[in-house]
PyMOL Python script that loads the backbone (N, CA, C, O; Angstrom):
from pymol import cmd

cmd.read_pdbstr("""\
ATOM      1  N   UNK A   1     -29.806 337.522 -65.994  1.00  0.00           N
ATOM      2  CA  UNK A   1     -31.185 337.374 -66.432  1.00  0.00           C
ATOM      3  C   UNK A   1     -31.193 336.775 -67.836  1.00  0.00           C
ATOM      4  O   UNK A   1     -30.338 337.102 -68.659  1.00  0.00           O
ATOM      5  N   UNK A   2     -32.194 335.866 -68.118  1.00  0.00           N
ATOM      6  CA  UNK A   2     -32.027 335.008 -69.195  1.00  0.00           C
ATOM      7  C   UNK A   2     -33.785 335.338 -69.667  1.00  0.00           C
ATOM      8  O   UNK A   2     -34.628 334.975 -68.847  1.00  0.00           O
ATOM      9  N   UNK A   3     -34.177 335.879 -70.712  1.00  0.00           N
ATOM     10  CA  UNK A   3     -35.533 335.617 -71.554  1.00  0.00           C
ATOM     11  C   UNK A   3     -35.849 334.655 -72.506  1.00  0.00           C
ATOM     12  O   UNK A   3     -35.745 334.582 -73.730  1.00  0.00           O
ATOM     13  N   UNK A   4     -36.186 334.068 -71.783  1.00  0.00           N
ATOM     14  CA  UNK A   4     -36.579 332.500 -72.897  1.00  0.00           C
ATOM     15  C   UNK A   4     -37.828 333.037 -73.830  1.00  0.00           C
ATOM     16  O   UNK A   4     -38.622 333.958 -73.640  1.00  0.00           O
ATOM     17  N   UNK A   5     -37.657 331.886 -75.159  1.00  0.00           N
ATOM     18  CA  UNK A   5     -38.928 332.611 -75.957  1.00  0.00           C
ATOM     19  C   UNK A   5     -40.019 332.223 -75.373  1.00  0.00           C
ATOM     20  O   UNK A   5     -40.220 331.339 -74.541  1.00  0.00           O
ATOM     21  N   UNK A   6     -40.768 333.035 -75.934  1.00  0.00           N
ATOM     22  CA  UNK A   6     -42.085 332.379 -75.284  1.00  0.00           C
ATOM     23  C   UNK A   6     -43.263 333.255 -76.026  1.00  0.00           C
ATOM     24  O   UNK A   6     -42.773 334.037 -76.841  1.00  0.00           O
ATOM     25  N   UNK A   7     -44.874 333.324 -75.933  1.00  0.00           N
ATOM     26  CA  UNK A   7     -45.184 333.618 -76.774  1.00  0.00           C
ATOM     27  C   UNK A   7     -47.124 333.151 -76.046  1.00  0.00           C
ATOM     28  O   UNK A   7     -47.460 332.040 -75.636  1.00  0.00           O
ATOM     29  N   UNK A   8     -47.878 334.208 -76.106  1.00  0.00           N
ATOM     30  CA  UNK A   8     -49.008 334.369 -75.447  1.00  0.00           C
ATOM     31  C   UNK A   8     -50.229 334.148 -76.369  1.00  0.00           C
ATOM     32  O   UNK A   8     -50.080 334.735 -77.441  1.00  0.00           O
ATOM     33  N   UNK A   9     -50.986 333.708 -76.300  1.00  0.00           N
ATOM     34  CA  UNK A   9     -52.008 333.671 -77.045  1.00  0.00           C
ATOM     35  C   UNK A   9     -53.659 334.099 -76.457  1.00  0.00           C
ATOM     36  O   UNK A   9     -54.237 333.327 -75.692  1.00  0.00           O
ATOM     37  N   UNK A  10     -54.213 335.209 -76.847  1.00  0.00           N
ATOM     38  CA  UNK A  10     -55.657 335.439 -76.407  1.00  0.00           C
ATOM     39  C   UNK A  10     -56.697 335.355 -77.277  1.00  0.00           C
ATOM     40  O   UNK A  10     -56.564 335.846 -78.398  1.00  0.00           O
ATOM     41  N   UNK A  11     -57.588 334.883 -76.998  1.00  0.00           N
ATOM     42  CA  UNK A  11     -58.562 334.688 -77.556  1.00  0.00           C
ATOM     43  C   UNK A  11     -60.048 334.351 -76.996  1.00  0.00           C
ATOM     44  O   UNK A  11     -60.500 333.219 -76.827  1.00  0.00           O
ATOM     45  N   UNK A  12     -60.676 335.521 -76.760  1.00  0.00           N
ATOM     46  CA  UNK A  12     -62.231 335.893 -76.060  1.00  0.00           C
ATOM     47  C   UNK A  12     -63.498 334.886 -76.281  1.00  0.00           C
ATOM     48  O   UNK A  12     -63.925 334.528 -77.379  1.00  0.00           O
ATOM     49  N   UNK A  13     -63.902 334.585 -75.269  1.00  0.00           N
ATOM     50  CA  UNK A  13     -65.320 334.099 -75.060  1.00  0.00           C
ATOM     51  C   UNK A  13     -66.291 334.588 -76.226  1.00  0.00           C
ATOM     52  O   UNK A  13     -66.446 335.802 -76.365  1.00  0.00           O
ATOM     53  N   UNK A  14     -66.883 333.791 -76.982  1.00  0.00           N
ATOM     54  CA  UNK A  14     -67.704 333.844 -78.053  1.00  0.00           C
ATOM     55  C   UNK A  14     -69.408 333.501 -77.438  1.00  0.00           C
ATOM     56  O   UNK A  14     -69.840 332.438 -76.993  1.00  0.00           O
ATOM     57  N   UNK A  15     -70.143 334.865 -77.620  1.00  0.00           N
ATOM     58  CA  UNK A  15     -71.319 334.127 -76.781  1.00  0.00           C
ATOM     59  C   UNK A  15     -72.085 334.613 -78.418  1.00  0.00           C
ATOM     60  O   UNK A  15     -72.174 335.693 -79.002  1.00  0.00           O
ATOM     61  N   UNK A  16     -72.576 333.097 -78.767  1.00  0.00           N
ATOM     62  CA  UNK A  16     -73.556 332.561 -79.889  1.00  0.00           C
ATOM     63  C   UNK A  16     -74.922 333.435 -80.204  1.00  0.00           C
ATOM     64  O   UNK A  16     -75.431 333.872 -81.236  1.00  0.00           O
ATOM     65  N   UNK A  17     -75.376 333.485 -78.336  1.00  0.00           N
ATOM     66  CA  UNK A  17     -76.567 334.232 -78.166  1.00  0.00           C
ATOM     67  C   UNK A  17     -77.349 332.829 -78.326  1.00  0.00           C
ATOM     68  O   UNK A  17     -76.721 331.850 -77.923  1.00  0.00           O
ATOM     69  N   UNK A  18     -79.114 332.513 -79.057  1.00  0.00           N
ATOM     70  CA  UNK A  18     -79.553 331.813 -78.552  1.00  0.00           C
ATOM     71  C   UNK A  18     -81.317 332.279 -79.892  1.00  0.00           C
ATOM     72  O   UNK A  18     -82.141 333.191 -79.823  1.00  0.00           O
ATOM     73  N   UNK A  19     -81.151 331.069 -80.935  1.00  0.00           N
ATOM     74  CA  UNK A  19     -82.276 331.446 -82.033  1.00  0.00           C
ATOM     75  C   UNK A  19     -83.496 330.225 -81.938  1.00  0.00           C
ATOM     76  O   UNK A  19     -82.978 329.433 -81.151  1.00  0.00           O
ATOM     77  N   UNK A  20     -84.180 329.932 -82.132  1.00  0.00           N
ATOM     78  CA  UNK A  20     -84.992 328.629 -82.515  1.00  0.00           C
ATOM     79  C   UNK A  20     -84.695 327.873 -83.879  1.00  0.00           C
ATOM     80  O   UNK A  20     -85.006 326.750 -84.276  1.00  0.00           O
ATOM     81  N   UNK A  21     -83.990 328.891 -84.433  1.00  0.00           N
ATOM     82  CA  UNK A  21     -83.425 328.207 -86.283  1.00  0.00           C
ATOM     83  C   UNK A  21     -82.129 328.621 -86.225  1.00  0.00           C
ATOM     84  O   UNK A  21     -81.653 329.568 -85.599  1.00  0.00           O
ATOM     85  N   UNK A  22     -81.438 327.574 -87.157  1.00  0.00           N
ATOM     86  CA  UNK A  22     -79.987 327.846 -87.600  1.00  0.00           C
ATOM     87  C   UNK A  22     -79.825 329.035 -87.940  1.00  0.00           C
ATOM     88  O   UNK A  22     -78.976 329.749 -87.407  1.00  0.00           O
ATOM     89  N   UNK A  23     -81.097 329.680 -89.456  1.00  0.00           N
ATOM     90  CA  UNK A  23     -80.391 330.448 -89.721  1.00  0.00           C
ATOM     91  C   UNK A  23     -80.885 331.748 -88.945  1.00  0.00           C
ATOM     92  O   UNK A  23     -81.067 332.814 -89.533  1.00  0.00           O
ATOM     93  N   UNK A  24     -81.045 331.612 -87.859  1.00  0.00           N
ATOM     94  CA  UNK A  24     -81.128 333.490 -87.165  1.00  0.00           C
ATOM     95  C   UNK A  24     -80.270 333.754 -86.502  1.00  0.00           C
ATOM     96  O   UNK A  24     -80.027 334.740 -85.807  1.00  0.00           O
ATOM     97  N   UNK A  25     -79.479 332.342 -86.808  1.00  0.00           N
ATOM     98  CA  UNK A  25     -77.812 333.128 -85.711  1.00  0.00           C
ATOM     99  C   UNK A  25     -77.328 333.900 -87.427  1.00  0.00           C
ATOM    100  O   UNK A  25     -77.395 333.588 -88.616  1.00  0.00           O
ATOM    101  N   UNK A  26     -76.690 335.405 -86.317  1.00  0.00           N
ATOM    102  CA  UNK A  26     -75.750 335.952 -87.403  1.00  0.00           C
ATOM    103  C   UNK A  26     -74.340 335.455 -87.294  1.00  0.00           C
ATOM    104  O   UNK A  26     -74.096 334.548 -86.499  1.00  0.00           O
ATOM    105  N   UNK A  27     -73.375 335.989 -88.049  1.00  0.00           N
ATOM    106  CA  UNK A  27     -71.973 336.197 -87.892  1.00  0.00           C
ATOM    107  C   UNK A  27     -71.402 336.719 -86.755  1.00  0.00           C
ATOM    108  O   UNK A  27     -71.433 337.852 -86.274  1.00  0.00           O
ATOM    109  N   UNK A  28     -70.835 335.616 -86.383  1.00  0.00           N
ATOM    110  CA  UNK A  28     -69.950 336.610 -85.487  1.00  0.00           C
ATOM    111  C   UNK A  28     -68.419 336.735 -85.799  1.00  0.00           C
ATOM    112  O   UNK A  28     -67.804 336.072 -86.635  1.00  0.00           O
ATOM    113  N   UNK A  29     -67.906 337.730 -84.955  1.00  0.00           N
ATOM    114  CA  UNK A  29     -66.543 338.564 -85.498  1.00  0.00           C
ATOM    115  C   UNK A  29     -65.896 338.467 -83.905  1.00  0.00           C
ATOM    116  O   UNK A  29     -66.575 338.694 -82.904  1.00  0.00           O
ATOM    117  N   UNK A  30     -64.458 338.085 -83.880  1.00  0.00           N
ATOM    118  CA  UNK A  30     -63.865 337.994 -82.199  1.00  0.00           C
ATOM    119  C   UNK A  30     -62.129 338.447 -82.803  1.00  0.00           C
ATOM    120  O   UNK A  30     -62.027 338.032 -83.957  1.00  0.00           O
ATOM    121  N   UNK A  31     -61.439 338.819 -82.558  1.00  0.00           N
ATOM    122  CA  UNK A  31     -59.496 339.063 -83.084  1.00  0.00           C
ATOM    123  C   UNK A  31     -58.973 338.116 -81.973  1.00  0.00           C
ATOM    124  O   UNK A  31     -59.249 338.455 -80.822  1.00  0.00           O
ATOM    125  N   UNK A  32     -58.283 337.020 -82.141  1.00  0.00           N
ATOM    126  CA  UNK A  32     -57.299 337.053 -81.829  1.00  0.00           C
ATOM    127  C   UNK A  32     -56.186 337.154 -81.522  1.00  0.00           C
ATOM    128  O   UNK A  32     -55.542 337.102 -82.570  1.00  0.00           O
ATOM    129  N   UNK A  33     -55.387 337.298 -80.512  1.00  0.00           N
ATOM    130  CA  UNK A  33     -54.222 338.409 -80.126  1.00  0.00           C
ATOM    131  C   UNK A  33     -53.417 337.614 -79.356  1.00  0.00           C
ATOM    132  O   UNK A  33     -53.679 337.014 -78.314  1.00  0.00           O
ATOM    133  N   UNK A  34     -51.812 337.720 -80.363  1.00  0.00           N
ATOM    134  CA  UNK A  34     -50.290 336.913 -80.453  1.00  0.00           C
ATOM    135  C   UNK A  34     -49.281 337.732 -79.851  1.00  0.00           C
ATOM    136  O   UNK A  34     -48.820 338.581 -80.614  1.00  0.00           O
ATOM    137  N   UNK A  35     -48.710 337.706 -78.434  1.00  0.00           N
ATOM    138  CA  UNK A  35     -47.710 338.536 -78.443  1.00  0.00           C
ATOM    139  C   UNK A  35     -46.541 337.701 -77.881  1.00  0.00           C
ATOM    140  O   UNK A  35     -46.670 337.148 -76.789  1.00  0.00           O
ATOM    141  N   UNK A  36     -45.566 337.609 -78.495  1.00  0.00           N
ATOM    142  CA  UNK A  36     -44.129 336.630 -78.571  1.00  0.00           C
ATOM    143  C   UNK A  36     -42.859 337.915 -77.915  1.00  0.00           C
ATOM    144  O   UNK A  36     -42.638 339.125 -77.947  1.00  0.00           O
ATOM    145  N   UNK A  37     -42.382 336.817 -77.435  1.00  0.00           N
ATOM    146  CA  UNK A  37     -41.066 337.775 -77.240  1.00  0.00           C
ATOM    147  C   UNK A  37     -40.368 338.014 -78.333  1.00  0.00           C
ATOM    148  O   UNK A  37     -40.580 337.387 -79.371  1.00  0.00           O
ATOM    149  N   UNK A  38     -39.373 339.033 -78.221  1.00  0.00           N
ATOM    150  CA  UNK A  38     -38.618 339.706 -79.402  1.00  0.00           C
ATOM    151  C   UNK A  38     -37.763 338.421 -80.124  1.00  0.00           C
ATOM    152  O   UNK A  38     -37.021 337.644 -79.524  1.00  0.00           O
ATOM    153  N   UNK A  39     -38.059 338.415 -81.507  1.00  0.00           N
ATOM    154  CA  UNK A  39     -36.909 337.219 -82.425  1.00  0.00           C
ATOM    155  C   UNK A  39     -37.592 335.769 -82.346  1.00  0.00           C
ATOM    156  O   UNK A  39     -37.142 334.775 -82.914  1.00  0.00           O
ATOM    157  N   UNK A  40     -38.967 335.810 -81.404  1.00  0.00           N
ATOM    158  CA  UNK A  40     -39.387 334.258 -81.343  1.00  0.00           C
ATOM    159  C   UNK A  40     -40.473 333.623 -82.574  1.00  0.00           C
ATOM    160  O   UNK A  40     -41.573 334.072 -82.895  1.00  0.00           O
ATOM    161  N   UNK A  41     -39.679 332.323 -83.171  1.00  0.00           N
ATOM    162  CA  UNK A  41     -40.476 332.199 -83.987  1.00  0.00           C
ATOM    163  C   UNK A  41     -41.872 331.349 -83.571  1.00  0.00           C
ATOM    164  O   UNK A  41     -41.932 330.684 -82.537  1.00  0.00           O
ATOM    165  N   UNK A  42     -42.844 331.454 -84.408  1.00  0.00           N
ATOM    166  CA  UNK A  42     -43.971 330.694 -83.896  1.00  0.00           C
ATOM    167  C   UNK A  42     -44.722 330.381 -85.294  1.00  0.00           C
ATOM    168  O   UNK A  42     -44.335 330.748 -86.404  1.00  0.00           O
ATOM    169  N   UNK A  43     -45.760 329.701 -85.031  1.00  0.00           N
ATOM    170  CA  UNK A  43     -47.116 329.418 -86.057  1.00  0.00           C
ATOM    171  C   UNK A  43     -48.249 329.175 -85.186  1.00  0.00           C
ATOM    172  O   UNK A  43     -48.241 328.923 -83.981  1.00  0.00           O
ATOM    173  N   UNK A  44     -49.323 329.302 -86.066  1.00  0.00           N
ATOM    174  CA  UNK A  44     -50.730 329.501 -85.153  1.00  0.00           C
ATOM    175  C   UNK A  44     -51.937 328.523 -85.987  1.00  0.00           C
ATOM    176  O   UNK A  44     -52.204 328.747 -87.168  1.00  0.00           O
ATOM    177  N   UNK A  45     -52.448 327.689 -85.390  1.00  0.00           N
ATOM    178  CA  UNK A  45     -53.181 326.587 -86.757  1.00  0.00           C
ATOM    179  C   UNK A  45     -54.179 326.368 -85.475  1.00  0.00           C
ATOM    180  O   UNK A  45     -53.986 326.496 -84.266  1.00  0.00           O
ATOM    181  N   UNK A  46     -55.363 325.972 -86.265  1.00  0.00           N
ATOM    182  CA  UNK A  46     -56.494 325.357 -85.496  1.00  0.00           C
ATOM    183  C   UNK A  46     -56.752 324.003 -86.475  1.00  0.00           C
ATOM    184  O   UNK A  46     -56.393 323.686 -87.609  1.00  0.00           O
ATOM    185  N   UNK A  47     -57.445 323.474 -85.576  1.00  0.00           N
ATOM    186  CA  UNK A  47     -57.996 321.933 -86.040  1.00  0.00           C
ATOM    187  C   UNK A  47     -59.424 322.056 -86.175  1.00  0.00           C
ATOM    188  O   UNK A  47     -59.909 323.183 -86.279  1.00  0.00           O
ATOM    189  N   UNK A  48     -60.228 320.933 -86.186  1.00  0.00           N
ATOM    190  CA  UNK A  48     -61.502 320.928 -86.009  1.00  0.00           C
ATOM    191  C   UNK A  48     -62.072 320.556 -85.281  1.00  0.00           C
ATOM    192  O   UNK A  48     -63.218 320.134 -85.434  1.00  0.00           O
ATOM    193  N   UNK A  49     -61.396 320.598 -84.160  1.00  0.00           N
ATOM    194  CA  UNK A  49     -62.357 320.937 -82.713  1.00  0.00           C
ATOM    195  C   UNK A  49     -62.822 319.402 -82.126  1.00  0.00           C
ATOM    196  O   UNK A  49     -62.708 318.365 -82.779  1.00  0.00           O
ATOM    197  N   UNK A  50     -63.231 319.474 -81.098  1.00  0.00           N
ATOM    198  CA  UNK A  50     -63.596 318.102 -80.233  1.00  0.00           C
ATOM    199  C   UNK A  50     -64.737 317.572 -80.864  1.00  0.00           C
ATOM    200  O   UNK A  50     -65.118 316.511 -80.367  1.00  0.00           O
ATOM    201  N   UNK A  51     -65.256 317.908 -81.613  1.00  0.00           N
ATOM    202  CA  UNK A  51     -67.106 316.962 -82.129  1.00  0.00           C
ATOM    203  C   UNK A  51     -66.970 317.366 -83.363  1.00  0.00           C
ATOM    204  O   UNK A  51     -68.013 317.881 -83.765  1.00  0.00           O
ATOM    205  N   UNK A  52     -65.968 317.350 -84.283  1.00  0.00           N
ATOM    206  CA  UNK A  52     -66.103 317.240 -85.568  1.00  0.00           C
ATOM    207  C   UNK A  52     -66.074 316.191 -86.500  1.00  0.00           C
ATOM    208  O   UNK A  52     -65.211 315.347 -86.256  1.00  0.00           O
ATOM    209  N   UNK A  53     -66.796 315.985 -87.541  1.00  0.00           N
ATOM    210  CA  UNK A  53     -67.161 314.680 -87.976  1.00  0.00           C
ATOM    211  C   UNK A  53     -67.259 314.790 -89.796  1.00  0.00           C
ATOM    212  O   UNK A  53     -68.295 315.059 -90.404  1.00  0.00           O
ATOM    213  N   UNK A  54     -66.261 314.583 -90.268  1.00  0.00           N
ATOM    214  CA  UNK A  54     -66.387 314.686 -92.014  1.00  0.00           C
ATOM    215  C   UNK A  54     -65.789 315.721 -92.608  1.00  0.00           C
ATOM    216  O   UNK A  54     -66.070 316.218 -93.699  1.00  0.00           O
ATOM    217  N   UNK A  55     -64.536 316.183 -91.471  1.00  0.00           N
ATOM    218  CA  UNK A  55     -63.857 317.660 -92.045  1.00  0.00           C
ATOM    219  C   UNK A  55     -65.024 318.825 -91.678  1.00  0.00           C
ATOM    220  O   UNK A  55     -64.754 319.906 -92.201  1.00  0.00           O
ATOM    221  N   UNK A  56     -66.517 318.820 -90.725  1.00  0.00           N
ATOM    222  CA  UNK A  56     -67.083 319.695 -90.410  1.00  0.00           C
ATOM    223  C   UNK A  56     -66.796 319.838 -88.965  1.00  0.00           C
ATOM    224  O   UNK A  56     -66.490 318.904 -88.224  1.00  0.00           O
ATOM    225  N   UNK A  57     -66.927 321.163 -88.598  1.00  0.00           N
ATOM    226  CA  UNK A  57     -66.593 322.051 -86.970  1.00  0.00           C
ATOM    227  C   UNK A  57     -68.019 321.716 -86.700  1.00  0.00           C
ATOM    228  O   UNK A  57     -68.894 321.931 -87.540  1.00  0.00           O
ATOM    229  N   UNK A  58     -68.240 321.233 -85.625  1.00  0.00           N
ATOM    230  CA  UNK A  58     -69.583 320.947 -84.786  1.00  0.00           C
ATOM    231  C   UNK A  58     -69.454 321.128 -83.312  1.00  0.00           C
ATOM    232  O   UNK A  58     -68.442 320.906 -82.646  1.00  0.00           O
ATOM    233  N   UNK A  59     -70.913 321.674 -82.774  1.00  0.00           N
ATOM    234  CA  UNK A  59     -70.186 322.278 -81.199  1.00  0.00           C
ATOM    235  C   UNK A  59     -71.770 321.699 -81.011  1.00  0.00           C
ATOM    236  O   UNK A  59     -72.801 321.927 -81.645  1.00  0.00           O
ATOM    237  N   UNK A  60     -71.451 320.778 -79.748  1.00  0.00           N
ATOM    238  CA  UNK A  60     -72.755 320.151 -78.874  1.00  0.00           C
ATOM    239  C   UNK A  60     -73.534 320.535 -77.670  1.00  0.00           C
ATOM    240  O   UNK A  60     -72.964 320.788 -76.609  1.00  0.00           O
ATOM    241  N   UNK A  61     -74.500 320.572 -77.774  1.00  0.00           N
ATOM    242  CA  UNK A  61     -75.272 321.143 -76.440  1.00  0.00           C
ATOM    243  C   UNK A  61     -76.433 320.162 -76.267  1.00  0.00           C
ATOM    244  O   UNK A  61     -77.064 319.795 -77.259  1.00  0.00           O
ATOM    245  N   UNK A  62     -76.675 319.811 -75.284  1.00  0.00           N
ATOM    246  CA  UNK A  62     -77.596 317.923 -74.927  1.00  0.00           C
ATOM    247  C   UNK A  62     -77.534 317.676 -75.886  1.00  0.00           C
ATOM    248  O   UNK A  62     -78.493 318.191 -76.461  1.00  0.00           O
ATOM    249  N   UNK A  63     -76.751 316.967 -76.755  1.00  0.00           N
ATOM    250  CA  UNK A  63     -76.681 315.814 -77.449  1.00  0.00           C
ATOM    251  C   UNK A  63     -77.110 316.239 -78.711  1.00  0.00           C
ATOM    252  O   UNK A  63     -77.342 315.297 -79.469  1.00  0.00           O
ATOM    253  N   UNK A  64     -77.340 317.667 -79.314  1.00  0.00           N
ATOM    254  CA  UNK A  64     -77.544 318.027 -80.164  1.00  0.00           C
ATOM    255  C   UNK A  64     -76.763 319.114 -80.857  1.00  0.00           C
ATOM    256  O   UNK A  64     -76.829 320.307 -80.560  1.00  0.00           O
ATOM    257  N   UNK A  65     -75.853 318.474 -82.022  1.00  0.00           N
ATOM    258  CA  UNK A  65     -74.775 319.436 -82.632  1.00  0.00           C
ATOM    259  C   UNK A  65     -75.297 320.396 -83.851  1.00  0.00           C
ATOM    260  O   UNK A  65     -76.373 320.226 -84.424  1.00  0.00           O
ATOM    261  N   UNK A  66     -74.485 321.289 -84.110  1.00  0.00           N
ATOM    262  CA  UNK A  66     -74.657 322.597 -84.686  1.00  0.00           C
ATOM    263  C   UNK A  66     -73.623 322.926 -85.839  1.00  0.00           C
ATOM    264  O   UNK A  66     -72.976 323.914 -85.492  1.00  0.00           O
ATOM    265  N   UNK A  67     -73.391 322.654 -86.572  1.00  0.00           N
ATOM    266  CA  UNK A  67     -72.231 323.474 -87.559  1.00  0.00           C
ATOM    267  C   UNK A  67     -72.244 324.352 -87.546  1.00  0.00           C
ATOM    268  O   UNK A  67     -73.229 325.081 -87.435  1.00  0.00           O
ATOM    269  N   UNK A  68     -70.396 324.836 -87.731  1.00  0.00           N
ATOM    270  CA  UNK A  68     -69.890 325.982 -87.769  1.00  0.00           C
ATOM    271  C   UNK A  68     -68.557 326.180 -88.173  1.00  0.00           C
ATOM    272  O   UNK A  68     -67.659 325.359 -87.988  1.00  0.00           O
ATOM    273  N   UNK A  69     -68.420 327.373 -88.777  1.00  0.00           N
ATOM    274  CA  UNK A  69     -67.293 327.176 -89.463  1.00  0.00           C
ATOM    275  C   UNK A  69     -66.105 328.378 -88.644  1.00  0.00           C
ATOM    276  O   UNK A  69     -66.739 329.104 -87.879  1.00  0.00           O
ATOM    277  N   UNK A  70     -65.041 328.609 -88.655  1.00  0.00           N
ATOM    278  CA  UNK A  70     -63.863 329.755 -88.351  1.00  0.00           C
ATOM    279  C   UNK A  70     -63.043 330.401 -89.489  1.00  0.00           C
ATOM    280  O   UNK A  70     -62.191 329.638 -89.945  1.00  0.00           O
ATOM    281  N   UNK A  71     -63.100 331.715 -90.098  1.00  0.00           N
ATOM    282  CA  UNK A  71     -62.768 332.264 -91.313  1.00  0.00           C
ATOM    283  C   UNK A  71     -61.348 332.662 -90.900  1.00  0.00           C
ATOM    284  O   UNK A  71     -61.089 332.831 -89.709  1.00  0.00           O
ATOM    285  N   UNK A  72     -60.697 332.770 -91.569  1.00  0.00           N
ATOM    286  CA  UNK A  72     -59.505 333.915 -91.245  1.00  0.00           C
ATOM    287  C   UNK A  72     -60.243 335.479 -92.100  1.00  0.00           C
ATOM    288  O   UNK A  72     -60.904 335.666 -93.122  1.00  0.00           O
ATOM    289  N   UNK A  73     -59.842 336.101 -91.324  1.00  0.00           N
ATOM    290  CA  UNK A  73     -60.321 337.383 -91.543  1.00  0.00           C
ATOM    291  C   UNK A  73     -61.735 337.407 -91.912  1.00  0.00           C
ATOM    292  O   UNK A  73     -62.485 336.478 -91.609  1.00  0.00           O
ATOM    293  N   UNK A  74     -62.305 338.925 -92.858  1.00  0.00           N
ATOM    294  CA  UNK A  74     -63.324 338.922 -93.424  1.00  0.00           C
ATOM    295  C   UNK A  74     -63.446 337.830 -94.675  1.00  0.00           C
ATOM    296  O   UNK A  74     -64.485 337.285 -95.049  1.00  0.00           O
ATOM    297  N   UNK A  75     -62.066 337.651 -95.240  1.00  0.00           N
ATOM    298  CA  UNK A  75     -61.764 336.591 -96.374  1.00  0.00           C
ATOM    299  C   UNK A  75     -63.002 335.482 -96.872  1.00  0.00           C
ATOM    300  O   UNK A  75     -63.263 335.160 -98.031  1.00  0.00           O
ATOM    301  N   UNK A  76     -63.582 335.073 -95.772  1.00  0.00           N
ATOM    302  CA  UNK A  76     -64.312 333.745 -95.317  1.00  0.00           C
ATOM    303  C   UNK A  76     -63.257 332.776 -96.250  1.00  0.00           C
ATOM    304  O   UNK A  76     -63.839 332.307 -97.228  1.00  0.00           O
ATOM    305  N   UNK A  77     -61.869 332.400 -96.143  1.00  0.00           N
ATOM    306  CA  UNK A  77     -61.392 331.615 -96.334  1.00  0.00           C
ATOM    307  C   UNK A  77     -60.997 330.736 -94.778  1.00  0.00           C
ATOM    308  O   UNK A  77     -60.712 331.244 -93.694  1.00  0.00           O
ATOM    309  N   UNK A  78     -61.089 329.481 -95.087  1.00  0.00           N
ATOM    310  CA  UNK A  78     -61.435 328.704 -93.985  1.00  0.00           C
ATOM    311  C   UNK A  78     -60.137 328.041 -93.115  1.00  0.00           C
ATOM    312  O   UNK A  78     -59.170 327.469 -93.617  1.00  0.00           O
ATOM    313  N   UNK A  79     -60.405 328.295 -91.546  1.00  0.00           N
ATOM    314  CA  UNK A  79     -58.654 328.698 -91.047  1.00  0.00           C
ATOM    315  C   UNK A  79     -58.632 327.405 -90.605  1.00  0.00           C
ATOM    316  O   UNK A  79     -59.586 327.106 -89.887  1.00  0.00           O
ATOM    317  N   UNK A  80     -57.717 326.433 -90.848  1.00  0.00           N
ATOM    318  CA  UNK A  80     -57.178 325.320 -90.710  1.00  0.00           C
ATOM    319  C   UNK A  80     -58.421 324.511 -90.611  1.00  0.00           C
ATOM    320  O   UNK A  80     -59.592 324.710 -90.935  1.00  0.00           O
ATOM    321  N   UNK A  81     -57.508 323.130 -89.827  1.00  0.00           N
ATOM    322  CA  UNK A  81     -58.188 321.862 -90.305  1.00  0.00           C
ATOM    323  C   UNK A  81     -58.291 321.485 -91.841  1.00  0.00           C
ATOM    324  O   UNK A  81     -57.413 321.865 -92.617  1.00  0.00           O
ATOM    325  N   UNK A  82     -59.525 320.627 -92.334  1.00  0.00           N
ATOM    326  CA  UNK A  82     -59.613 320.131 -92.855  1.00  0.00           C
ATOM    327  C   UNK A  82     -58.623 320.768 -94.459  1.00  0.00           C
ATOM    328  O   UNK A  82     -57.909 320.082 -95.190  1.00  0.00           O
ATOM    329  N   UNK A  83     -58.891 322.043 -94.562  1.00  0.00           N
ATOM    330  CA  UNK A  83     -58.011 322.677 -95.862  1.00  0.00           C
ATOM    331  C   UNK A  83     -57.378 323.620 -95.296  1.00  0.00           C
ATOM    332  O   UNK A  83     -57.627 324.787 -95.596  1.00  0.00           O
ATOM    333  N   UNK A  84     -56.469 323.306 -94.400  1.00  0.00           N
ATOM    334  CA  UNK A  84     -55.076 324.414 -93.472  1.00  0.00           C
ATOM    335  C   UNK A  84     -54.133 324.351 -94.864  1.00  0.00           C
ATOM    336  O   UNK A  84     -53.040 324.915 -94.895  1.00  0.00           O
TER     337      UNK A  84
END
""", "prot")
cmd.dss("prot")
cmd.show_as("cartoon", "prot")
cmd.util.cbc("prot")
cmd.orient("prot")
C-alpha cells in the first residue's frame, strides 16, 4: 500500500440572501476546511475570480455586477489576488 499526498479542500455554498441596495447586504462569515495527508506540503491562494475588473472581486447576475471583497479571518485583511 502506497499513500500518495494529497490534500482536500471544502468550502460551503454562500447564500448572499437578496436586498434592493448594496448596502443592506450584511457580512457574511463561511470557514474553510484543509485536510492533507500526514507530511504533505501545500499552499492555499485565491485570485479574483471570473468578472473581476481593476484588482476588484465582482460577481454577475443578468448582466449586472456587484462588488465584493474575501477577508482572511475577522482581520478584514484582504485574501489574495490583487495584494496576496
Amino acid at each position: 500500500l502506497e499513500v500518495t499526498p494529497d490534500c482536500m479542500i471544502t468550502a460551503p455554498d454562500i447564500d448572499f440572501g437578496s436586498s434592493p441596495l448594496v448596502a443592506g447586504f450584511e457580512p457574511v462569515s463561511q470557514v474553510i476546511s484543509l485536510t492533507c495527508t500526514k507530511n504533505s506540503s501545500f499552499s492555499i491562494g485565491l485570485n479574483d475570480g471570473l468578472n473581476a475588473s481593476g484588482g476588484q472581486r465582482r460577481m454577475i447576475s443578468s448582466g449586472h455586477y456587484l462588488e465584493y471583497e474575501i477577508y482572511k479571518s475577522s482581520t478584514m485583511e484582504r485574501w489574495g489576488g490583487t495584494s496576496s
